[in-house]
mmCIF file as Biopython writes it, N, C-alpha, C and O atoms, coordinates in Angstrom:
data_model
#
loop_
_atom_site.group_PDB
_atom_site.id
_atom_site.type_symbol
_atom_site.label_atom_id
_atom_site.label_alt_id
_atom_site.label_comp_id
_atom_site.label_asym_id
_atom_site.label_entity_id
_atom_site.label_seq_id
_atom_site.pdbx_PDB_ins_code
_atom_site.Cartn_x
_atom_site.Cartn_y
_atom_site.Cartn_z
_atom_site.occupancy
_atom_site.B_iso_or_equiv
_atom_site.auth_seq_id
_atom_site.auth_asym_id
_atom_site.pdbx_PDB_model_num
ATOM 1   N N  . UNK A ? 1  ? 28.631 -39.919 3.017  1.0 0.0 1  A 1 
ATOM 2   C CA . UNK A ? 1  ? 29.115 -38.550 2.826  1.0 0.0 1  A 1 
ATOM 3   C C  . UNK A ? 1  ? 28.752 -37.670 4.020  1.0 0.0 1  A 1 
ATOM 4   O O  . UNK A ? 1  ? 27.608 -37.746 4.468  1.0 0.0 1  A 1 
ATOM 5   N N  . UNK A ? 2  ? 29.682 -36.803 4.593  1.0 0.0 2  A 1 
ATOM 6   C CA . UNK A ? 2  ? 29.721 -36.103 5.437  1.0 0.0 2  A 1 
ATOM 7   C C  . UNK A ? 2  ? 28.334 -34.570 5.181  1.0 0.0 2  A 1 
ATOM 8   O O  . UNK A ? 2  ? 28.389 -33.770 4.247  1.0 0.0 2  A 1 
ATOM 9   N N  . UNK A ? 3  ? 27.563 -34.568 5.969  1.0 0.0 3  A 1 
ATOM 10  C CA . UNK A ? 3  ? 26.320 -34.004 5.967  1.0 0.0 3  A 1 
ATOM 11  C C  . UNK A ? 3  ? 26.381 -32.242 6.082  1.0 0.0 3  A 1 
ATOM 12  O O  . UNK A ? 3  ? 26.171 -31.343 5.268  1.0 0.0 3  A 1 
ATOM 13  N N  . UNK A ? 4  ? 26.896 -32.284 7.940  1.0 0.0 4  A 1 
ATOM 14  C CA . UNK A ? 4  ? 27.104 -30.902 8.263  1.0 0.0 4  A 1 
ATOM 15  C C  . UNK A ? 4  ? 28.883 -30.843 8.119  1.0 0.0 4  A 1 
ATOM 16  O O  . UNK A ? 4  ? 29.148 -29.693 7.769  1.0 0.0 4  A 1 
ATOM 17  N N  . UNK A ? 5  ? 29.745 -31.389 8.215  1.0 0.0 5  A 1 
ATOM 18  C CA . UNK A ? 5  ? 30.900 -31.341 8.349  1.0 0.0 5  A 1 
ATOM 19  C C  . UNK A ? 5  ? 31.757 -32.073 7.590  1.0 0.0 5  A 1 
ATOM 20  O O  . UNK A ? 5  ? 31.545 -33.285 7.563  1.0 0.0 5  A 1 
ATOM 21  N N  . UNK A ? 6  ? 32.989 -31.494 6.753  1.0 0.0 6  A 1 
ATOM 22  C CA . UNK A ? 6  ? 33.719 -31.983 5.799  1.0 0.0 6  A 1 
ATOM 23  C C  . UNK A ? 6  ? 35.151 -32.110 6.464  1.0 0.0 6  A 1 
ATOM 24  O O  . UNK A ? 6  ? 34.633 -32.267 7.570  1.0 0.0 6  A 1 
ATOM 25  N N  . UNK A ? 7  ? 35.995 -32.152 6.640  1.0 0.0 7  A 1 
ATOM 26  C CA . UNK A ? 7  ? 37.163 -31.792 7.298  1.0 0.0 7  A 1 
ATOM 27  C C  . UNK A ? 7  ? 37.804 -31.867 5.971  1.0 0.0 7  A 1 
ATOM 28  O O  . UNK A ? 7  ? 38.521 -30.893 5.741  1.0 0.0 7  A 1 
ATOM 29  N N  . UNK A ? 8  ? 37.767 -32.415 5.392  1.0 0.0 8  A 1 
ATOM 30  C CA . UNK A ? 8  ? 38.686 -31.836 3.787  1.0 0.0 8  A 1 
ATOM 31  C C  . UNK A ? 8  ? 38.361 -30.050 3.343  1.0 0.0 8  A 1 
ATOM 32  O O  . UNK A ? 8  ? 39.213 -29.321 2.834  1.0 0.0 8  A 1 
ATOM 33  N N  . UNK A ? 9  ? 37.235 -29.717 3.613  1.0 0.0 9  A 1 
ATOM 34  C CA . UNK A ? 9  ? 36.916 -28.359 3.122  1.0 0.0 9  A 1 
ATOM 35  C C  . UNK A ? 9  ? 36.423 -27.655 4.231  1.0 0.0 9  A 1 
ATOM 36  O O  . UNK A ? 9  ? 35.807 -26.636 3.918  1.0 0.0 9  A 1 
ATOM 37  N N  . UNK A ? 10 ? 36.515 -27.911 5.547  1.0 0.0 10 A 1 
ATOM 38  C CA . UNK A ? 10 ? 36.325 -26.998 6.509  1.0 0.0 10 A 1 
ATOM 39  C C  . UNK A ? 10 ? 37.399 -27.228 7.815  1.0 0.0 10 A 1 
ATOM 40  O O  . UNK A ? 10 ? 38.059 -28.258 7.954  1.0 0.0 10 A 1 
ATOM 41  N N  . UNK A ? 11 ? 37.444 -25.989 8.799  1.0 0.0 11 A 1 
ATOM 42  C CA . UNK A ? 11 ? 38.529 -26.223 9.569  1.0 0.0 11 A 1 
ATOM 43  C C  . UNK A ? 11 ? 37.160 -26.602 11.729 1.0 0.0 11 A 1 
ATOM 44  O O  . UNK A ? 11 ? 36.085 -26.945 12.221 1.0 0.0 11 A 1 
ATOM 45  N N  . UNK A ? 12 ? 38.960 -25.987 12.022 1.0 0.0 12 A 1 
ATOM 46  C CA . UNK A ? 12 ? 38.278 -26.308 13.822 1.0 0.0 12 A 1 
ATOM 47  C C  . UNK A ? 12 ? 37.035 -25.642 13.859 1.0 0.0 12 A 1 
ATOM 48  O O  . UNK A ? 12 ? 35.974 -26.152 14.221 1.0 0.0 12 A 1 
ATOM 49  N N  . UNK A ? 13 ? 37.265 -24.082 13.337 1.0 0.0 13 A 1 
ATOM 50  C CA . UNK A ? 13 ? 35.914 -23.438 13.997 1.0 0.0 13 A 1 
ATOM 51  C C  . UNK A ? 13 ? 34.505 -23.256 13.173 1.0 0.0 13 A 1 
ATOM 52  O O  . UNK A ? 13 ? 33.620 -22.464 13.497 1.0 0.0 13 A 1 
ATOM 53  N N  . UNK A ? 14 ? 34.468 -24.139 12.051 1.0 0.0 14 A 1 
ATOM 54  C CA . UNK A ? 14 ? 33.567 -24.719 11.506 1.0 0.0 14 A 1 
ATOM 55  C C  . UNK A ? 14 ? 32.634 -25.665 12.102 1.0 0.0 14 A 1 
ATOM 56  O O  . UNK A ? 14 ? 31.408 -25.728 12.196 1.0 0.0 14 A 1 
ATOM 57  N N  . UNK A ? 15 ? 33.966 -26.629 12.602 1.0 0.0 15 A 1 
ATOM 58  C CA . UNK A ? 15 ? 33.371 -27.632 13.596 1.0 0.0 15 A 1 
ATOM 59  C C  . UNK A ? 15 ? 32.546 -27.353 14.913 1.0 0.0 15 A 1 
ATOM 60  O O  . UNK A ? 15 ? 31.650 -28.033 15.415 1.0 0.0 15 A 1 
ATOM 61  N N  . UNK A ? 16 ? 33.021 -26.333 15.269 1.0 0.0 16 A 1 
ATOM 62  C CA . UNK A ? 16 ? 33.257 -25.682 17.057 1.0 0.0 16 A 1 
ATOM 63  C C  . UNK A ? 16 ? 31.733 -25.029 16.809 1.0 0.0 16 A 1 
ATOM 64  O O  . UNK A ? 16 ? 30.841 -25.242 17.630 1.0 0.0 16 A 1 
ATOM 65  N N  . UNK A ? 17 ? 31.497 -24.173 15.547 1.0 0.0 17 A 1 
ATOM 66  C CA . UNK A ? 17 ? 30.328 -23.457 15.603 1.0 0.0 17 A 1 
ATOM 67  C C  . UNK A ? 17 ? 29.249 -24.423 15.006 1.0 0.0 17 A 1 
ATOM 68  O O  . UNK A ? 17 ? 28.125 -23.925 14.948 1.0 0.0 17 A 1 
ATOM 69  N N  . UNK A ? 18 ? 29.398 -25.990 14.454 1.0 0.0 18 A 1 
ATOM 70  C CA . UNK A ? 18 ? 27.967 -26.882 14.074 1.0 0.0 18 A 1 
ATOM 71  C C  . UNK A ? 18 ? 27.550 -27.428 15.262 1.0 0.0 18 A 1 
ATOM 72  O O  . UNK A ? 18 ? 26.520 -28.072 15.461 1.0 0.0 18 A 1 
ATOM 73  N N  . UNK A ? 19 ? 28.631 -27.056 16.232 1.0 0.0 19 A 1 
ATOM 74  C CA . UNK A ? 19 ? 28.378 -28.069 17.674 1.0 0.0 19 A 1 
ATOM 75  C C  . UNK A ? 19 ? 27.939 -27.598 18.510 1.0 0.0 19 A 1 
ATOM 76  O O  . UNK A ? 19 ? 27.515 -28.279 19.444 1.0 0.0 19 A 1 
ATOM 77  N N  . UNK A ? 20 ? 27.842 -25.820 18.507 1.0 0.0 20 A 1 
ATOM 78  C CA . UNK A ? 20 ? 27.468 -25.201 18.968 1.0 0.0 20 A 1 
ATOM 79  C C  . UNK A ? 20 ? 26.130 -24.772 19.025 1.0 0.0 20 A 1 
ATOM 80  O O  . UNK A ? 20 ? 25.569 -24.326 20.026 1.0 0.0 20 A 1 
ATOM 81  N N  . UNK A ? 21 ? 25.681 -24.913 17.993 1.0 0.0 21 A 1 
ATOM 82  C CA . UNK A ? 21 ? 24.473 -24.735 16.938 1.0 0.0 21 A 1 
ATOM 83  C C  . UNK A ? 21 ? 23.439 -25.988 17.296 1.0 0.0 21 A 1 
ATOM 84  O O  . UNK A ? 21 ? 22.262 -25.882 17.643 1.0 0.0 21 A 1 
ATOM 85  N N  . UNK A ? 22 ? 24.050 -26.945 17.153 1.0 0.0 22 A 1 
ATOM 86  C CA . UNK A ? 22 ? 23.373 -27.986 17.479 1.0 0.0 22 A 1 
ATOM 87  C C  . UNK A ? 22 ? 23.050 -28.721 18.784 1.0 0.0 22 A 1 
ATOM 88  O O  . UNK A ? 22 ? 22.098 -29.492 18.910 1.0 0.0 22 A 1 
ATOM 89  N N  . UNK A ? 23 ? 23.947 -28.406 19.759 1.0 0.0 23 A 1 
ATOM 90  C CA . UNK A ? 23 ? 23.915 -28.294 21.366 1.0 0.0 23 A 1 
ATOM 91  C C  . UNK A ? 23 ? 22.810 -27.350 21.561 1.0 0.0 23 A 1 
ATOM 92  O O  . UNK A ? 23 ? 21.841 -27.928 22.055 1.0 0.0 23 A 1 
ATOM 93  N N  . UNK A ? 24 ? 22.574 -25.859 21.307 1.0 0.0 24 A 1 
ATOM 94  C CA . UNK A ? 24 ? 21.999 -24.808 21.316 1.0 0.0 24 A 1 
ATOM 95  C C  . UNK A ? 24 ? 20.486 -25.313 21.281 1.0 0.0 24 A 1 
ATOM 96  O O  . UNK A ? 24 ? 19.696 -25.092 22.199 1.0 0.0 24 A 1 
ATOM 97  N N  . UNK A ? 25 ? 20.123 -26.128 19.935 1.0 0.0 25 A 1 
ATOM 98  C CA . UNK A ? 25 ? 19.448 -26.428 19.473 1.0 0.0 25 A 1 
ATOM 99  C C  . UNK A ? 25 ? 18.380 -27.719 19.970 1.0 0.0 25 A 1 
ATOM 100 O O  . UNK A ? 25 ? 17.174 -27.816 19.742 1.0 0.0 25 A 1 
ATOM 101 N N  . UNK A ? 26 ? 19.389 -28.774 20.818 1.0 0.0 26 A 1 
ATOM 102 C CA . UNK A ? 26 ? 18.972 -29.581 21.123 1.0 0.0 26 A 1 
ATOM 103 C C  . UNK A ? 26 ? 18.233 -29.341 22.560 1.0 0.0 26 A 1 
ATOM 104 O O  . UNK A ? 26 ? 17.420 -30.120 23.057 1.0 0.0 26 A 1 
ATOM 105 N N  . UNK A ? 27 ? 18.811 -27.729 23.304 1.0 0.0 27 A 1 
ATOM 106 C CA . UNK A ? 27 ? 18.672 -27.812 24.653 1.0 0.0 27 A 1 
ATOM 107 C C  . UNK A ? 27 ? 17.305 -26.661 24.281 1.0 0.0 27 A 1 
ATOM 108 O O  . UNK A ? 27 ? 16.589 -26.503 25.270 1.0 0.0 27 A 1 
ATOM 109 N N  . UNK A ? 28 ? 16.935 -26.004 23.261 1.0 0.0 28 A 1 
ATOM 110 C CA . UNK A ? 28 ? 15.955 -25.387 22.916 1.0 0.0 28 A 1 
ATOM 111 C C  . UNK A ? 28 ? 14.657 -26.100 23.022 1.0 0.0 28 A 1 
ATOM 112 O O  . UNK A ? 28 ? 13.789 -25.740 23.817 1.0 0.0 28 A 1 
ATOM 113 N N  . UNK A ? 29 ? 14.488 -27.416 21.979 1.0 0.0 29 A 1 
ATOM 114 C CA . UNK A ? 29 ? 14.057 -28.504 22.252 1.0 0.0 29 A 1 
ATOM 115 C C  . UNK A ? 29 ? 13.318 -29.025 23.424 1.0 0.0 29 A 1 
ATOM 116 O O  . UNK A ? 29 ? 12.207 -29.554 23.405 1.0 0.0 29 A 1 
ATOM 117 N N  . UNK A ? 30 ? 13.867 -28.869 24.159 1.0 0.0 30 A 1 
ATOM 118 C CA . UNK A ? 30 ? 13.879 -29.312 25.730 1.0 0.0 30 A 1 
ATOM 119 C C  . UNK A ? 30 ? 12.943 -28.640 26.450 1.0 0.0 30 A 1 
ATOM 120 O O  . UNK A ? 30 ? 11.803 -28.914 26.826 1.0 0.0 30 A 1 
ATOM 121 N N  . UNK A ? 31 ? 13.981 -27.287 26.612 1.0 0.0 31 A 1 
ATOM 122 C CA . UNK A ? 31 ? 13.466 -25.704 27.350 1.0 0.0 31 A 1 
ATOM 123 C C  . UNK A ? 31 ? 12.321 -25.120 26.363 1.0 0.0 31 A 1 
ATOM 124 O O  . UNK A ? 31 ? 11.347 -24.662 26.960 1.0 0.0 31 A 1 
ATOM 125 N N  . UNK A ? 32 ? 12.282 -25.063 24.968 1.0 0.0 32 A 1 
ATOM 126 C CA . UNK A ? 32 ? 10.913 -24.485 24.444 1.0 0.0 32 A 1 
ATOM 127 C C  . UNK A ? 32 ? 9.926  -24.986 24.249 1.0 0.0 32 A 1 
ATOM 128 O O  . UNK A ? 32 ? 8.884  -24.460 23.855 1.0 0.0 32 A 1 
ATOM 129 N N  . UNK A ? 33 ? 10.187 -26.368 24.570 1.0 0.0 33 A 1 
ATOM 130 C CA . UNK A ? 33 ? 8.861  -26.932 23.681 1.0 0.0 33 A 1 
ATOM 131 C C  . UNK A ? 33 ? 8.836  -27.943 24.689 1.0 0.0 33 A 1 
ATOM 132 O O  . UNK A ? 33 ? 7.859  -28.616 24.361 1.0 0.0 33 A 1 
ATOM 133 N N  . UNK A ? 34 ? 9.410  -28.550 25.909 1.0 0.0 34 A 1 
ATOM 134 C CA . UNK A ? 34 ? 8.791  -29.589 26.875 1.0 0.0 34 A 1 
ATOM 135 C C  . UNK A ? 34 ? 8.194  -28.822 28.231 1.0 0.0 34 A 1 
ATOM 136 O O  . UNK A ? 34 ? 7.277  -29.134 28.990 1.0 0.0 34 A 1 
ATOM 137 N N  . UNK A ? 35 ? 9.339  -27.397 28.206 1.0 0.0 35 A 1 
ATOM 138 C CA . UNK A ? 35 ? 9.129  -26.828 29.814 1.0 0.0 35 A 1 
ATOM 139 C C  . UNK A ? 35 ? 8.942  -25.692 29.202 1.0 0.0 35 A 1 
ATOM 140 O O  . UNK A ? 35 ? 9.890  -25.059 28.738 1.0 0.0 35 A 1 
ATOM 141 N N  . UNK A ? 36 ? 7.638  -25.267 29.118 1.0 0.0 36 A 1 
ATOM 142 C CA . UNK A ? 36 ? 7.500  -23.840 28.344 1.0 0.0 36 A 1 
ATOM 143 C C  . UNK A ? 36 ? 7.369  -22.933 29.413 1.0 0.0 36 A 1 
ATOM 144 O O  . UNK A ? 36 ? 7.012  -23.463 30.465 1.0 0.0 36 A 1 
ATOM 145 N N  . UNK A ? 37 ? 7.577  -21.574 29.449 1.0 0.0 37 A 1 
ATOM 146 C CA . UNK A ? 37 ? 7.835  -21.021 30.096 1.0 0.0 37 A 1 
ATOM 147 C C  . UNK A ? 37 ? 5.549  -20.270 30.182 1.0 0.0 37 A 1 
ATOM 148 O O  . UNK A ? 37 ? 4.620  -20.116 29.388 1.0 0.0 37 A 1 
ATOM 149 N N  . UNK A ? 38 ? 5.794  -20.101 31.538 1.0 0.0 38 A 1 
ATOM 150 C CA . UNK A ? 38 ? 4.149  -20.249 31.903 1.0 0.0 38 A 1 
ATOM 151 C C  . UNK A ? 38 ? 3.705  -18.747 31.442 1.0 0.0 38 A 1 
ATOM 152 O O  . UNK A ? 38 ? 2.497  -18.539 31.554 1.0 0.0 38 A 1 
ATOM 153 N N  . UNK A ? 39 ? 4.600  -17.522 30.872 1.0 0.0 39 A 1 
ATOM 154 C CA . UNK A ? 39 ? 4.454  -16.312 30.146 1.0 0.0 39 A 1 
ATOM 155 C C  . UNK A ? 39 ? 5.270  -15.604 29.553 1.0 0.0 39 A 1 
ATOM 156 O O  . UNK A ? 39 ? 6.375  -15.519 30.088 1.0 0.0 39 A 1 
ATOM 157 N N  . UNK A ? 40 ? 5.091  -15.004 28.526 1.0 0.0 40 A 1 
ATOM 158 C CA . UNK A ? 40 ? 6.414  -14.594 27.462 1.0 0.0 40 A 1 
ATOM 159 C C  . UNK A ? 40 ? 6.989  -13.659 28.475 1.0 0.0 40 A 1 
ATOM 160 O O  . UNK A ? 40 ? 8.141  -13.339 28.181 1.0 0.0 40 A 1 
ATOM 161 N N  . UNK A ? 41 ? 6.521  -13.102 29.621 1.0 0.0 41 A 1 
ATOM 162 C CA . UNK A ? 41 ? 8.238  -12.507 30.219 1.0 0.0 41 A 1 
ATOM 163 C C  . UNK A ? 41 ? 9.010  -13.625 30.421 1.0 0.0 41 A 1 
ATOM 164 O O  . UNK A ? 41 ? 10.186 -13.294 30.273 1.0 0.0 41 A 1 
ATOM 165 N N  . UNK A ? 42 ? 8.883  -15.079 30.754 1.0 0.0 42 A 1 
ATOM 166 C CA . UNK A ? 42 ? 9.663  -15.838 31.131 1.0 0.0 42 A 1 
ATOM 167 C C  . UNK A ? 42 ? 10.474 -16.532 29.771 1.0 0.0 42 A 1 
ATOM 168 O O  . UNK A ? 42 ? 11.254 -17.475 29.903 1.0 0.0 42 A 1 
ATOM 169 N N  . UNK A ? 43 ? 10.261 -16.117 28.903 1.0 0.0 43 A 1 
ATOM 170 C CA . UNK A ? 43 ? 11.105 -16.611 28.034 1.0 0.0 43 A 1 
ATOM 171 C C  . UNK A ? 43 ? 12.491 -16.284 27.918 1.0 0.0 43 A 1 
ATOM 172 O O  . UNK A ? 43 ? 13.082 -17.291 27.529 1.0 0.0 43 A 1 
ATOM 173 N N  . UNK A ? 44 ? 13.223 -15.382 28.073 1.0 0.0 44 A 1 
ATOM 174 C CA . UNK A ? 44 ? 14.302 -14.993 28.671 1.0 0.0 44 A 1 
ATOM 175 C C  . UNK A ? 44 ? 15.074 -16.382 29.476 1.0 0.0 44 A 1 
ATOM 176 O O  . UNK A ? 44 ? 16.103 -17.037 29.311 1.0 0.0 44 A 1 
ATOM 177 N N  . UNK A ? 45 ? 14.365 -16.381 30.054 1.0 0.0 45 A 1 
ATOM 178 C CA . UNK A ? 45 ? 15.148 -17.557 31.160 1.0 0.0 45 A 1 
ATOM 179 C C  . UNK A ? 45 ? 15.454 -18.876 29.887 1.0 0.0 45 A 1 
ATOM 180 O O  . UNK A ? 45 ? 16.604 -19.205 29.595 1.0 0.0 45 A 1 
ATOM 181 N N  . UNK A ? 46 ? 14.362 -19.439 29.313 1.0 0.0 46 A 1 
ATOM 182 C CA . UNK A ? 46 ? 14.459 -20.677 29.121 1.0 0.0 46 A 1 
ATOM 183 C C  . UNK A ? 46 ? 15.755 -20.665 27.843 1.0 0.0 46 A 1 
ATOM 184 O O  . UNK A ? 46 ? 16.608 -21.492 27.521 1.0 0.0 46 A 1 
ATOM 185 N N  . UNK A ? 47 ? 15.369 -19.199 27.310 1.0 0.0 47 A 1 
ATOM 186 C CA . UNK A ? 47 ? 16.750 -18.979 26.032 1.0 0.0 47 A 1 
ATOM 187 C C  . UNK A ? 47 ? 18.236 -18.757 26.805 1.0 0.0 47 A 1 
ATOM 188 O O  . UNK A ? 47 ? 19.263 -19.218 26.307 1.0 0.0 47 A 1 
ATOM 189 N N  . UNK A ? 48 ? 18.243 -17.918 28.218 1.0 0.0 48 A 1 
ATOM 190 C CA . UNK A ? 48 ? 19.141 -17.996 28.721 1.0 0.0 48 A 1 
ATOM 191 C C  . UNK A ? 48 ? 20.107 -19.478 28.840 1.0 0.0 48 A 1 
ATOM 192 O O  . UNK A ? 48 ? 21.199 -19.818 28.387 1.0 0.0 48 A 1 
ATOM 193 N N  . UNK A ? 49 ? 19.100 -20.104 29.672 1.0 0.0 49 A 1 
ATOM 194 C CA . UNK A ? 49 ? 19.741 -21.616 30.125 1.0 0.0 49 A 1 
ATOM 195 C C  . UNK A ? 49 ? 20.100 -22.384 29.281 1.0 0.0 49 A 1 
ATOM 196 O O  . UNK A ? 49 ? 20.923 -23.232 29.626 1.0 0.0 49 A 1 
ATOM 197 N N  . UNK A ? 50 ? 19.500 -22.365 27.521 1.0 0.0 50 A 1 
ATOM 198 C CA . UNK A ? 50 ? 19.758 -23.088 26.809 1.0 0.0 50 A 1 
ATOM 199 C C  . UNK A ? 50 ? 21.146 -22.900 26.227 1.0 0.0 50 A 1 
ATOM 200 O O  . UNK A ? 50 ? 21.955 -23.805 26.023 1.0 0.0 50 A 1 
ATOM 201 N N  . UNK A ? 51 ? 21.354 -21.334 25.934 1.0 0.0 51 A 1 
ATOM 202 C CA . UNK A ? 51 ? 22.852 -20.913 25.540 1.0 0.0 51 A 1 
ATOM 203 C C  . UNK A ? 51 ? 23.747 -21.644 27.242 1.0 0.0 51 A 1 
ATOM 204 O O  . UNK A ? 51 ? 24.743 -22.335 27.457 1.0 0.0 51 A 1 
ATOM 205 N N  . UNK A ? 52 ? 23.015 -21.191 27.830 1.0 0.0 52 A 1 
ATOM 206 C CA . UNK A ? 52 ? 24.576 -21.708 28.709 1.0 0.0 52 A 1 
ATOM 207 C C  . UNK A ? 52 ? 24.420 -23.159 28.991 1.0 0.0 52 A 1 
ATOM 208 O O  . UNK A ? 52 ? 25.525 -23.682 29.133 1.0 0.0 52 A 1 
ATOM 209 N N  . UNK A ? 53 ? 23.514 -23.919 29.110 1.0 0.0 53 A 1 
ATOM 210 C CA . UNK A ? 53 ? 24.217 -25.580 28.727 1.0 0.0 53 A 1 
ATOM 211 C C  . UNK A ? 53 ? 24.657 -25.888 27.487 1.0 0.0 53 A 1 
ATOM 212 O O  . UNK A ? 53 ? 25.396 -26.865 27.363 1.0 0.0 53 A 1 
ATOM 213 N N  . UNK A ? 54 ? 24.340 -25.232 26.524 1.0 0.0 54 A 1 
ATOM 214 C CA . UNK A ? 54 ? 25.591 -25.543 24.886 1.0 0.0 54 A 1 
ATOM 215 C C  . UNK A ? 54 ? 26.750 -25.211 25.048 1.0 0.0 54 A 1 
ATOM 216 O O  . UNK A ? 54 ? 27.635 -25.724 24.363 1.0 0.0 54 A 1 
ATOM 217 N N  . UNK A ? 55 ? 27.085 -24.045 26.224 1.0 0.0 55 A 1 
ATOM 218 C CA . UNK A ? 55 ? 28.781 -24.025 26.442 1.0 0.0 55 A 1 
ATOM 219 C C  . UNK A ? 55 ? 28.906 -24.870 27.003 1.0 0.0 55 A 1 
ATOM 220 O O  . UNK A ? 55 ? 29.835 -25.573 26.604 1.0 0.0 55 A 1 
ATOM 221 N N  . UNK A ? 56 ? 28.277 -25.305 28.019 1.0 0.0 56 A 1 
ATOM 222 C CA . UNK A ? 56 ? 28.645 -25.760 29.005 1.0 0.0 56 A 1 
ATOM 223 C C  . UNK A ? 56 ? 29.018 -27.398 28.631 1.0 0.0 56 A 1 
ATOM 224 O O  . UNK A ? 56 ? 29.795 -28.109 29.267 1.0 0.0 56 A 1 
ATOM 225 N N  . UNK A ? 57 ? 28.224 -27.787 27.397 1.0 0.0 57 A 1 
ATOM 226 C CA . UNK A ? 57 ? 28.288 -29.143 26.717 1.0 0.0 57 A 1 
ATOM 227 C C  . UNK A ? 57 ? 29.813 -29.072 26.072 1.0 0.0 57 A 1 
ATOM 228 O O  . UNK A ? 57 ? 30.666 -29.951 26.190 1.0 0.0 57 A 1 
ATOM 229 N N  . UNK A ? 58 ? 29.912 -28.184 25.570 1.0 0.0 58 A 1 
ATOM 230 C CA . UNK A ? 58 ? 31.208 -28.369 24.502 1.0 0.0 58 A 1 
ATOM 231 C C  . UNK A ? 58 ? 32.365 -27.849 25.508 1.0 0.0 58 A 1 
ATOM 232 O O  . UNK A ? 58 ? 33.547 -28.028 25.214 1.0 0.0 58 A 1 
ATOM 233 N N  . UNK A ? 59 ? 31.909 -27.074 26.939 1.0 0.0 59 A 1 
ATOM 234 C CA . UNK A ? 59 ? 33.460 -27.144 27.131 1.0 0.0 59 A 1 
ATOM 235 C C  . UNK A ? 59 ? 33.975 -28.452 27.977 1.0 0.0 59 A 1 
ATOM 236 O O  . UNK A ? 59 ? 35.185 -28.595 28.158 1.0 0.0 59 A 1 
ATOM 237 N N  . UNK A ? 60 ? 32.876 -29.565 28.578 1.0 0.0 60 A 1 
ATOM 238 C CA . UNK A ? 60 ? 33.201 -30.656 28.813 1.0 0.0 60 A 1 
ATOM 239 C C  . UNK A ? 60 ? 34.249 -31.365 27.800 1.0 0.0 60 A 1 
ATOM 240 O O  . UNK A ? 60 ? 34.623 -32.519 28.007 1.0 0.0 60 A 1 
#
């Protein structure tokens, strides 16, 4: 059984926004918790970069 996504009961941008979410999520992962940023002004950056490689994943 389908977990995050049904395509019988959900459409494209259902899809578009779990992938988004979860790209987002995976590059958070990465950037918050492997390469932490060395002081909370720098956190900015690492949330920055993470939103833009989740576009950057899904518009591949």
């Amino acid at each position: 059984p389908p977990i995050l996504f049904d395509p019988n009961l959900s459409g494209a941008e259902s899809l578009h926004l779990i992938m988004l979410v979860t790209a987002t999520e995976v590059a958070h992962q990465w950037f918050g918790n492997l390469v932490t940023p060395a002081w909370w002004d720098d956190v900015w950056l690492s949330d920055s970069i993470s939103h833009f490689l989740s576009y950057k994943l899904l518009d591949d």
